[in-house]
C-alpha angles and dihedrals in degrees: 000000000000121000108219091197094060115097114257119243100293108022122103132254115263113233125212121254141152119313117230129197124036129339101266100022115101114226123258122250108251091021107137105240109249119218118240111273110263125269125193126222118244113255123237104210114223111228093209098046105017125086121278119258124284110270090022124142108230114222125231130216120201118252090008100064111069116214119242109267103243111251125240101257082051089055094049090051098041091053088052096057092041082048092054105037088061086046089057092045091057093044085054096044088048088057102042093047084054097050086051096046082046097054090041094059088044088050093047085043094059092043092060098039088050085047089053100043090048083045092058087034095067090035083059089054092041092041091044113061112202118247114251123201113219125204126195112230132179126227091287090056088247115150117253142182112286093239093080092056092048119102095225093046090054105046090055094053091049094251125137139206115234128166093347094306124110118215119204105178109304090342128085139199152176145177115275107206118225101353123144125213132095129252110303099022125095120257123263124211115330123107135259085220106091106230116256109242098004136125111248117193135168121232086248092057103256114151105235097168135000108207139186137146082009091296122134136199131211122278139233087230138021120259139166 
């Protein structure tokens, strides 16, 4: 039995070789032969050279780690909050420099308001003399009826008025200013020394000196 495959008397021996084309075709006489499709080798990744893991946070070391330089659009930014924080502080500074100049000149305004009431306050005293009471009163500083210390009375009784004193026969008398007591008792308190710019008055109601601005004016009887 004769074996077709095998070569006839002359021809060479086929060797065998890599196939081309697809599994189960036979190649075609004159096809150039194709290499096999690339295929690259897996890559071992080296732990001390190679990139870190994915998702891992990279560590940095001080004075070996450079910061990231800010981008255009972070400088901008950065210059308008700057911008507008110094905007703020002077805004702030104007309005506490006005309060202040306000308080000051309130300040300055009471003073001078204080300054004028007490100033009006010491022309009314002034203005206003203060009403004296003045009590007859004999050699013994008893308290006697006001008649012997009125001008009238005494002149027609031939008495007379001398350095203060009133002399009514052998008796004499004079105003005691300020003094308390009643008819008959001796007076307490009070001066012999009429009060300059007062006014002086009898209980009866006798004017004895109209005062203000320490002037006074004459009376109607002599007194000390």
């Amino acid at each position: 039995m004769t074996d077709n495959n095998l070569p006839g008397p002359g021809q060479p021996t086929p060797q065998p070789g890599p196939q081309s084309g697809q599994p189960g075709q036979p190649q075609q006489p004159g096809q150039p032969q194709q290499p096999p499709p690339y295929q690259p080798a897996p890559q071992q990744s080296d732990p001390k050279s190679g990139p870190p893991a994915k998702g891992k946070v990279r560590q940095q070391q001080a004075g070996v780690t450079k910061p990231r330089q800010a981008t255009v659009a972070e400088q901008r930014a950065r210059a308008a909050a700057l911008k507008a924080q110094q905007e703020r502080f002077a805004a702030e500074s104007a309005a506490f420099e006005k309060k202040r100049k306000t308080r000051k000149r309130l300040l300055i305004g009471g003073g001078v308001t204080v300054g004028v009431i007490a100033l009006v306050a010491i022309w009314y005293a002034a203005a206003s003399p203060k009403n004296v009471t003045a009590q007859c009163t004999d050699s013994n500083n008893v308290i006697v009826d006001d008649d012997y210390c009125d001008e009238s009375y005494y002149r027609s009784h031939g008495g007379y008025s001398s350095g203060g004193f009133i002399y009514i026969g052998g008796s004499s008398y004079r105003y005691n200013y300020g003094g308390t007591g009643a008819v008959g008792q001796k007076v307490s308190g009070g001066s012999y020394t009429i009060p300059k710019g007062a006014n002086v008055s009898t209980k009866s109601g006798t004017s004895v000196q109209r005062g203000g601005f320490g002037i006074s004016s004459g009376s109607k009887s002599s007194g000390g």
